[in-house]
N, C-alpha and C positions, 0 to 999 in steps of 0.2 A: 847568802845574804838574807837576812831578817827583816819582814815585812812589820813593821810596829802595828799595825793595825788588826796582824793574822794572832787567832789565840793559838795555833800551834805553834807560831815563831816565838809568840811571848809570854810561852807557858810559865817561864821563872818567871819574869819579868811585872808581869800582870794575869795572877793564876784566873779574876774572873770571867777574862773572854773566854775559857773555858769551863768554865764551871758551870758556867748556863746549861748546856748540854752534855758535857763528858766527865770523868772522873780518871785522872792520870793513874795508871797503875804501874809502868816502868818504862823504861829504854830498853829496845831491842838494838840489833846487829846496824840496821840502819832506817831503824824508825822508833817512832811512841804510842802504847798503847793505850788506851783510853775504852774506860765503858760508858757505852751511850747511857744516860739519865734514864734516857725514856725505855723500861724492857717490858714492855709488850711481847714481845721477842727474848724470853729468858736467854742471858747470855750474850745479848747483840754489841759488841764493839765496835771499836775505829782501829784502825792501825795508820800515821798518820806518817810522811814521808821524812829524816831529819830536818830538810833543805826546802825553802820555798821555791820551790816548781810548780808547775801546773799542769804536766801531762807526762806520762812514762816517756817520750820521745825528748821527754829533756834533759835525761839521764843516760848513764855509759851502759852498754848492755852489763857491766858485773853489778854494778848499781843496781840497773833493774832485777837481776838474778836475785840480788841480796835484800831487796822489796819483797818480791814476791815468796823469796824465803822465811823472812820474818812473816810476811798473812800466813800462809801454810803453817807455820809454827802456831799461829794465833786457830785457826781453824780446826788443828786438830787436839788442842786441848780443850776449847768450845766443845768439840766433838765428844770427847773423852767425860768433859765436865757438866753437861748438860743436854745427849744424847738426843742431837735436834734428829728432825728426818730427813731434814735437808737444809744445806746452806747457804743463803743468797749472796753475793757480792757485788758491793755498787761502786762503782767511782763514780765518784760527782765532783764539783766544783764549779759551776758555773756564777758562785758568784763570789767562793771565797777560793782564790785560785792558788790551791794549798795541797799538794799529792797525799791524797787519805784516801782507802776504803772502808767501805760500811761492810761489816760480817754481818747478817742477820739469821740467825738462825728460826727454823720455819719449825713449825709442828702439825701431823696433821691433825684435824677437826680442832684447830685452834685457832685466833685470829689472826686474819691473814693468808690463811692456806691458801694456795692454786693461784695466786695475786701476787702480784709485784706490793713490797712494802714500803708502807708510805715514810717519808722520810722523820716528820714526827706526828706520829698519832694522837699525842697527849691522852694517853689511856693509863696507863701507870708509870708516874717518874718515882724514882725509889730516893729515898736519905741518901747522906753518907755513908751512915752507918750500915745500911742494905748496901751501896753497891760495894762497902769494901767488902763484902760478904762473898757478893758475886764477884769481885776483884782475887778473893784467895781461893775461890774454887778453879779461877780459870790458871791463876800461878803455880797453883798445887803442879801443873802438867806442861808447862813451859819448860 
């Protein structure tokens, strides 16, 4: 079921509740990836659930397997693509009750290191044109 209100339910529908903050780069196995706006974080995506849910417990365990398949997919071209040092993973939702993780990728003696990352820092939002940049580096390895 399709929340009309959630921009990941109504990414066709209404591409600017997402635009604000992510940039659709495809469909996976059983999600959508998106690059966060804001990369601070070179590299930091979303991987967002197909189905408006709001917590892995509301999902079949193959479901959850086939989540969690598609982040690891996402993680390890990040990895490949942009040789973070390490990887953060957030589930949030507390107020857009929408199943998505945040990948952030960390670097050290970079902003943010040794720290939990803030959700948006308003330090660098990139163009279009930049995140489909960062958009083909991450698909290059998908």
């Amino acid at each position: 079921m399709k929340d009309t209100t959630c921009a990941y339910c109504m990414r066709e529908e209404n591409p600017q509740l997402y635009q604000k903050y992510g940039y659709y780069v495809c469909d996976l196995k059983v999600s959508s990836l998106y690059i966060f706006r804001e990369q601070s974080h070179p590299g930091r995506c979303i991987v967002a659930y197909k189905d408006h849910v709001s917590e892995l417990i509301d999902i079949s365990p193959e479901e959850r397997a086939d989540f969690l398949e598609d982040i690891t997919l996402v993680a390890k071209a990040i990895h490949l693509a942009f040789k973070p040092d390490k990887l953060n993973y957030g589930f949030y939702g507390d107020t857009k009750k929408h199943l998505h993780c945040h990948l952030c990728p960390k670097y050290k003696d970079q902003f943010e290191w040794g720290g939990v990352f803030q959700m948006n820092p308003h330090q660098k939002e990139l163009t279009d044109e930049e995140l489909k940049l960062v958009a083909d580096q991450i698909k290059k390895y998908l």
